[in-house]
C-alpha angles and dihedrals in degrees: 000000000000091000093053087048086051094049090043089052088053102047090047095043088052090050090052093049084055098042087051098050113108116264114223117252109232086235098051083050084055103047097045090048088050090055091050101042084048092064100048113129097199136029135192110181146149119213140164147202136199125184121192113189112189130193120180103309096340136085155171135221128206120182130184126182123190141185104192123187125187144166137162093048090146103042141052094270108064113171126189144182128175132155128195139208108197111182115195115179089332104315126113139231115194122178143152129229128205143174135199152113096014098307137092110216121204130197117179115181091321089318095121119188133144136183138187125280136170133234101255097053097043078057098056095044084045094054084049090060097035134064098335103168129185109261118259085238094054090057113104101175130017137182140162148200141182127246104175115305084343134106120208121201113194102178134166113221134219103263078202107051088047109072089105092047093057102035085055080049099050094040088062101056091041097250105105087076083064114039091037097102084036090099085237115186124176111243097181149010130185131155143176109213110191115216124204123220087251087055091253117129114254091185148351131214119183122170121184132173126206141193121197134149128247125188082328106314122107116235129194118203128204118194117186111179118177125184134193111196096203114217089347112202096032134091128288126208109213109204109201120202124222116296088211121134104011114140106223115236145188114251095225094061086052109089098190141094117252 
């Protein structure tokens, strides 16, 4: 008998001890994931965006889709690789993307051409095209649950604290110039991070809607973007193609985004 109450006190006063430990708050996952993420040196990822504008009874569908490597972020010798699919009414954009030595090399169906670039600014349109995660300020609502070692963020965002996220967006893939005097304002913002038992993100959903005006009619915007960080937190070997046959430009003759 004395041996069963032993074994019972055990068992309740381990229970306590679990019950007592200190459950983790959604917004203290997502800051800490946001540190970490913040620090990585080398990325391989897959991500995607589709964007739907409808007037009236009518709309229009973009879709990118992306695969991104990178390494060296944090040292002298960056290196960088990426290729895109844009489909536009059913017409398609594919082009490849590459990094290295000073230069930033473009092929665009067969159309090769490459300038120079320096470190620092690789780094920021890499960072464009990389982890680019919703600020802990903008959030608005936050909750979490667990699946296995993983933690899952689904979070609504502030429309109003978000105008320099999505200029910065839009600027990337060439369409702010064109919306800018459209009178655009963000009507909503959720998102599910996914959070690995090591505090890496596994993958990132944002969906965003828009209205804006163009030449009188109103138009409402929906942007859904997904992204899958393959192995995060471990090395990434960056293959870089030939750099044959590329005719060296000036940037200022280029009108495109990179």
């Amino acid at each position: 008998m004395k041996k069963l109450f032993a074994c019972l006190l055990a068992v309740t006063v381990a229970l306590s001890a679990a019950g007592c430990q200190k459950k983790e708050e959604p917004m203290d996952v997502f800051k800490k994931a946001a540190e970490k993420n913040a620090e990585l040196d080398s990325i391989d990822m897959t991500s995607s965006m589709n964007m739907t504008m409808a007037m009236g009874e009518n709309s229009l569908d973009f879709g990118t889709d992306m695969d991104i490597k990178m390494s060296g972020a944090s040292s002298d010798d960056l290196k960088y690789y990426a290729e895109t699919s844009t489909n536009i009414m059913g017409t398609s954009l594919n082009m490849t993307m590459f990094y290295t030595d000073g230069y930033y090399y473009l092929d665009m169906e067969g159309d090769k051409m490459k300038y120079a670039m320096d470190i620092e600014t690789m780094m920021e349109e890499a960072e464009k095209a990389g982890i680019d995660t919703v600020e802990a300020d903008w959030i608005s609502e936050i909750s979490m649950e667990e699946s296995g070692d993983d933690k899952i963020l689904t979070f609504t965002a502030d429309p109003a604290k978000m105008d320099s996220y999505v200029q910065e967006l839009l600027g990337a893939s060439g369409a702010f110039d064109e919306l800018a005097d459209s009178g655009m304002t963000i009507e909503s913002v959720s998102g599910v991070y996914t959070v690995g038992k090591d505090g890496y993100y596994k993958d990132m959903k944002l969906d965003m809607t828009f209205k804006m005006t163009v030449e009188g009619t109103e138009v409402e915007m929906t942007v859904s973007m997904d992204a899958v960080i393959n192995n995060p937190g471990q090395p990434v070997t960056v293959e870089i193609p030939s750099t044959e046959g590329y005719t060296e430009i000036d940037i200022s003759e280029l009108d495109l985004a990179a």
